[in-house]
Backbone as a ProteinNet text record, in pm:
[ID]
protein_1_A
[PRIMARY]
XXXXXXXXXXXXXXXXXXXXXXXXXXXXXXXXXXXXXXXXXXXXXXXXXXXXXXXXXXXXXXXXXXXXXXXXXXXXXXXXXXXXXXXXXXXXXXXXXXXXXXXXXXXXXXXXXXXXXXXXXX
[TERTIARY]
3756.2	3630.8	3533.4	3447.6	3324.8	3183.1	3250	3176.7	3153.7	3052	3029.6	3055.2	3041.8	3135.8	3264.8	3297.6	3498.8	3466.3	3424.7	3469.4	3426.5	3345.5	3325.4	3401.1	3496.5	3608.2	3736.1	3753.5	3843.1	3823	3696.6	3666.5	3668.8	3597.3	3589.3	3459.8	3358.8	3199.8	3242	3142	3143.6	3003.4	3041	2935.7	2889.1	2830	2845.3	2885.4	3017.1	3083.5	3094.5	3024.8	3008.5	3144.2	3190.7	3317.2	3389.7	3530.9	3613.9	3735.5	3806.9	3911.3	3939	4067	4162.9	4056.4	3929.9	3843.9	3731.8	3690.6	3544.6	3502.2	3415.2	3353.4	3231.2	3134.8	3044.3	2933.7	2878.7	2806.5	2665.2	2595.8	2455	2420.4	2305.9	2221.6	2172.5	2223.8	2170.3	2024.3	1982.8	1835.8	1779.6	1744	1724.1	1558.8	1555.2	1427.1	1396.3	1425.4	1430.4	1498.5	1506.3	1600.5	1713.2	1822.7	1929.2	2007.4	1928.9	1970.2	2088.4	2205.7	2344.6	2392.6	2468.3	2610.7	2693.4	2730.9	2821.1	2911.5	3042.3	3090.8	3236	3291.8	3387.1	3466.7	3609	3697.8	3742.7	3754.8	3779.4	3696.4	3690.4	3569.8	3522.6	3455.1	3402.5	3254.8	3252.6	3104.2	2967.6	2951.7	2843.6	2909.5	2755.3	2884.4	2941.6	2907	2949.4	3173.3	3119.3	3308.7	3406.8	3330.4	3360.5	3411.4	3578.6	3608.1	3541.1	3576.7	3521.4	3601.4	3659.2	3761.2	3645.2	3652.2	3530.2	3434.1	3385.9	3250.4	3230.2	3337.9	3316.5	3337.2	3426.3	3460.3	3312.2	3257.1	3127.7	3024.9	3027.5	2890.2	2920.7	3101.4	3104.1	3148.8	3141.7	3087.1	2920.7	2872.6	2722.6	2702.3	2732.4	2659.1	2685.4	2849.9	2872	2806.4	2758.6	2651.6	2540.5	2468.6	2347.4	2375.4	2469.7	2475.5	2480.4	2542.1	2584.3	2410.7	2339.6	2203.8	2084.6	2089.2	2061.4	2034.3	2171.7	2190.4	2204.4	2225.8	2189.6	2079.6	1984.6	1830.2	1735.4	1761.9	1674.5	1584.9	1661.7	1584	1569.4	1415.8	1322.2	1382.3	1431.7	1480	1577.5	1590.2	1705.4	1672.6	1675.8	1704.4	1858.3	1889.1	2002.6	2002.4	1985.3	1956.6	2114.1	2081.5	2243.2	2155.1	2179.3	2087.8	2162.8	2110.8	2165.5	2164.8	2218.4	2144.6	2061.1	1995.7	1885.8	1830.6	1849.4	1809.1	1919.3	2040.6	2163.2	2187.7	2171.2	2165.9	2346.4	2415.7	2556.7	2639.3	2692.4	2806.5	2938.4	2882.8	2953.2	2954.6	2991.6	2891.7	2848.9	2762.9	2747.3	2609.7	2629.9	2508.4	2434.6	2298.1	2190.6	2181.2	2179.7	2112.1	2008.1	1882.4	1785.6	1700.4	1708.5	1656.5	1498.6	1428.2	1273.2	1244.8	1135.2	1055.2	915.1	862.7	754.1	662.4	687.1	622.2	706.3	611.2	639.3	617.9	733.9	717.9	776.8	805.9	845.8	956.3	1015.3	1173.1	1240	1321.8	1370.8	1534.1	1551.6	1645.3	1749.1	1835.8	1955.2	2035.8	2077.9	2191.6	2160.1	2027.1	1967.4	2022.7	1952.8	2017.2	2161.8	2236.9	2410.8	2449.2	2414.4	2405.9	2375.1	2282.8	2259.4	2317.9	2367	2477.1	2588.9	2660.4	2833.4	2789.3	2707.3	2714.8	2788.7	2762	2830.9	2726.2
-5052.2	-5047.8	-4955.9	-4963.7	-4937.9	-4888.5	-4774.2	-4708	-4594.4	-4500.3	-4379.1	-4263.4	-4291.6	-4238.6	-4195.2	-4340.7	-4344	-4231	-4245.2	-4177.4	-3993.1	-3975	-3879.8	-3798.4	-3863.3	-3830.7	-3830.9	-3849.7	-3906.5	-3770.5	-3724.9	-3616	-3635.2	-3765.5	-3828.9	-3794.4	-3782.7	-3765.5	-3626.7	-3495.4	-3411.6	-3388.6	-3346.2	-3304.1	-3204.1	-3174.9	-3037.3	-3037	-3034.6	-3071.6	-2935.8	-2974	-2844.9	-2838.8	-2991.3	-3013.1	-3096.5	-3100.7	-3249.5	-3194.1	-3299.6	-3317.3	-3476.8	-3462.8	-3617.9	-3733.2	-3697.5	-3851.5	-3856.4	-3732	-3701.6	-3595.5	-3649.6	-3559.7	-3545.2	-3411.6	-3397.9	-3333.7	-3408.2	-3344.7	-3327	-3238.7	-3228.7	-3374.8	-3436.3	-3557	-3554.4	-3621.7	-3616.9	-3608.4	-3669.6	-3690	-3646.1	-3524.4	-3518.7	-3533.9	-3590	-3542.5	-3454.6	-3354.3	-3243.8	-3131.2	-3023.6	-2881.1	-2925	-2917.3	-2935.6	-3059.5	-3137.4	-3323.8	-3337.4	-3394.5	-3336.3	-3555.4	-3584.4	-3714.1	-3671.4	-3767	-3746.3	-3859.8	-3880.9	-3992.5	-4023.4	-4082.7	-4144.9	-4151.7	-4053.2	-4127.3	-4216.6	-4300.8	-4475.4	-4524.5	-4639.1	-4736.3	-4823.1	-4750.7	-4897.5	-4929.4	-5042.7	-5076.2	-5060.7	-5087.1	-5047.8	-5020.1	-4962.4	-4929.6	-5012.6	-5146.3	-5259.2	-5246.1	-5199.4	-5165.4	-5017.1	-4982.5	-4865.2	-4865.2	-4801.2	-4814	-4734.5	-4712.2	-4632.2	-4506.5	-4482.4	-4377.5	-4279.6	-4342.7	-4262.3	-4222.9	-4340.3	-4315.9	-4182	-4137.8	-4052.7	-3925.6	-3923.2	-3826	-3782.3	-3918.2	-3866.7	-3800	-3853.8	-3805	-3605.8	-3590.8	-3468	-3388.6	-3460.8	-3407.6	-3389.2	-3424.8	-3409.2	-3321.1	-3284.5	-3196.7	-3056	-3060.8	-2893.6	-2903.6	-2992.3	-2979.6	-2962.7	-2997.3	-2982	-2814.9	-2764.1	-2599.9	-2544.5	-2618.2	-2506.8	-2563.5	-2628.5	-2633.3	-2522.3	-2534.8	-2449.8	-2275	-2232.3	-2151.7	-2060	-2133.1	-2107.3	-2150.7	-2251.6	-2299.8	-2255.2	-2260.5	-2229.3	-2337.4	-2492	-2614	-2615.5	-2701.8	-2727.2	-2882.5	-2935.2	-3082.1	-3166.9	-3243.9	-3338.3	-3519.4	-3543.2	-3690.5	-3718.7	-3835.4	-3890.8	-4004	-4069.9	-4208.2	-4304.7	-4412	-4509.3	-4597.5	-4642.6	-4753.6	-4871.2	-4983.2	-5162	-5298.7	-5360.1	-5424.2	-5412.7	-5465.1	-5421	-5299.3	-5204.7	-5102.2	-4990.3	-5060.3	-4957.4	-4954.8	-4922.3	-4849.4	-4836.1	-4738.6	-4774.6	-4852.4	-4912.9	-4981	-4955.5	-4808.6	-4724	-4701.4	-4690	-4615.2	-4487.8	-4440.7	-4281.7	-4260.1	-4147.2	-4101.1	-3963.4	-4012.4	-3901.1	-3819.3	-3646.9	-3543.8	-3514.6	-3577.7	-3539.8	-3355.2	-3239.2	-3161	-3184.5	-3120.6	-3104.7	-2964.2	-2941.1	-2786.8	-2781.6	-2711.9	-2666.8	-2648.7	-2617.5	-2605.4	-2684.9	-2719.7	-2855.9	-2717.2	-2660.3	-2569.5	-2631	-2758.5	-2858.5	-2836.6	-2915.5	-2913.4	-2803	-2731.3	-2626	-2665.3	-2595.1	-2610.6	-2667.4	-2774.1	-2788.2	-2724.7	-2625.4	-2537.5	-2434.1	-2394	-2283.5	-2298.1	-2397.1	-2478.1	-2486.2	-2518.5	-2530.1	-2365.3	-2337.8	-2127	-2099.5	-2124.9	-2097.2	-2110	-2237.1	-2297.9	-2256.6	-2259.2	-2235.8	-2049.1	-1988.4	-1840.7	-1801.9	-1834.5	-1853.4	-1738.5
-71.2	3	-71	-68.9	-149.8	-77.6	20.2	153.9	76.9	95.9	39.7	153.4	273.5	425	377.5	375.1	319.4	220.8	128.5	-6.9	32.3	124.5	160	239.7	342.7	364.7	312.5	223.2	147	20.8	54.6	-43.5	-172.7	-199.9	-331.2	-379.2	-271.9	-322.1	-237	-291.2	-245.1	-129.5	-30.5	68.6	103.7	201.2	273.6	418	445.2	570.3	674.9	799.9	872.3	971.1	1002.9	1085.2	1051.3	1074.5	1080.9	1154.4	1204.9	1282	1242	1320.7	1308.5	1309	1434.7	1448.6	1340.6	1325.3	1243	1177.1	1124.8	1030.8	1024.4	1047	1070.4	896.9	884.8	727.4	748.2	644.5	668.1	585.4	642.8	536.7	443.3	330.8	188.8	179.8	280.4	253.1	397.5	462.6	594.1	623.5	766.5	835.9	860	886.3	929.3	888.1	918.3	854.3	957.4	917.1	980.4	1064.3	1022.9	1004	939.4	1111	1037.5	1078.9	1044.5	1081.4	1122.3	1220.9	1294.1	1242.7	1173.5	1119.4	1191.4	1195.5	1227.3	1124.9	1118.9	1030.1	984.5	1098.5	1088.2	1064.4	987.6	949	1079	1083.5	1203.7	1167.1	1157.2	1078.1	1193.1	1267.9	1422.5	1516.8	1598.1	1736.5	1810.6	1815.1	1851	1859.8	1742.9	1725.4	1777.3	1823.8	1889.7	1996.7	2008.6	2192.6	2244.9	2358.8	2490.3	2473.7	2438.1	2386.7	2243.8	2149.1	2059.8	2082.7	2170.7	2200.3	2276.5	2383.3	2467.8	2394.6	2270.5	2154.2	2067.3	2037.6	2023.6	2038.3	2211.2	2256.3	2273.1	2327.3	2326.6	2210.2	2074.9	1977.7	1923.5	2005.9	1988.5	2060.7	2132.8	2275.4	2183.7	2115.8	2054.8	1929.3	1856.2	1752.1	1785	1852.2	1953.3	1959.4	2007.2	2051.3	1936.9	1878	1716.6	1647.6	1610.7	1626.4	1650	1799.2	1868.5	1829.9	1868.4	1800.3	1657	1569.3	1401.9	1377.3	1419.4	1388.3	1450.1	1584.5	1686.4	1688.3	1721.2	1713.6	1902.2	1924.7	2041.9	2075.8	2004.6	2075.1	1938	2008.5	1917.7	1961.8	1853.2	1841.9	1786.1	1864.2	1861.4	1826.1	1683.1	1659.1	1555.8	1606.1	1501.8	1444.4	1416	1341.3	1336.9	1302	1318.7	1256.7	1191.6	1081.7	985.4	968.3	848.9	859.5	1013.5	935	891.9	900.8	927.6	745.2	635.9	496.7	490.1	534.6	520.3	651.2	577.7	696.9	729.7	804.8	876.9	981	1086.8	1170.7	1139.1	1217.2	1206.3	1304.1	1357.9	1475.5	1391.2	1390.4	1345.6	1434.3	1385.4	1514.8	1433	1482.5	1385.1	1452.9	1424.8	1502.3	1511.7	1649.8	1647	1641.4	1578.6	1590.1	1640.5	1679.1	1808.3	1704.2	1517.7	1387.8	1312.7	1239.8	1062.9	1008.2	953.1	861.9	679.6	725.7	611.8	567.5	492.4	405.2	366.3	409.9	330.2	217	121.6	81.5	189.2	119.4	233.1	195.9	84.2	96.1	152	177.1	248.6	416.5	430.5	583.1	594.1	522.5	565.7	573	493.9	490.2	624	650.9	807.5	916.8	923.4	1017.1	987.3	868.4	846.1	863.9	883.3	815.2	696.2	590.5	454.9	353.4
[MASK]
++++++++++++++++++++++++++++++++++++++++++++++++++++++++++++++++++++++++++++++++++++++++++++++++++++++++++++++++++++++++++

């Protein structure tokens, strides 16, 4: 398979991984919207959420809620978007859930190793 997800768990491409456990793995975005625009990935391949039990899904969402806090707290982000994407606009065919953060100021792009520094306290 020829997923860059896979290979990212698999620790073939290197990332910057803030979490993982047995289901997932949580990384900052290669390319973010925002300072601290993290994935939420799924160990298992599941190509949309279409394929997702009710069982992950619920693993998900309360893996979002403690990224959302861990957020929060190391950023001091004002809101969150929660976006998946779907066909043509879904880029890998993976799943994976965006936490895109909001700020109250566009203080613009900062380094993302600056940003993972922040969050991991590293």
């Amino acid at each position: 398979m020829n997923c860059i997800f896979c290979k990212i768990i698999k620790k073939e491409i290197p990332s910057k991984i803030l979490y993982e456990d047995n289901d997932f793995i949580v990384i900052m975005d290669a390319n973010p919207d925002s300072n601290g625009h993290i994935l939420i990935i799924p160990i298992k391949h599941y190509k949309t959420f279409e394929d997702l039990d009710d069982l992950i899904l619920l693993k998900i969402n309360n893996l979002a809620k403690k990224m959302k806090d861990l957020l929060v707290d190391k950023l001091d982000i004002e809101g969150l978007t929660l976006a998946t994407n779907y066909g043509i606009n879904q880029m890998v065919k993976h799943y994976h859930l965006h936490l895109i953060p909001a700020y109250k100021e566009d203080l613009g792009l900062e380094d993302i190793d600056k940003i993972y520094h922040k969050i991991k306290d590293i």
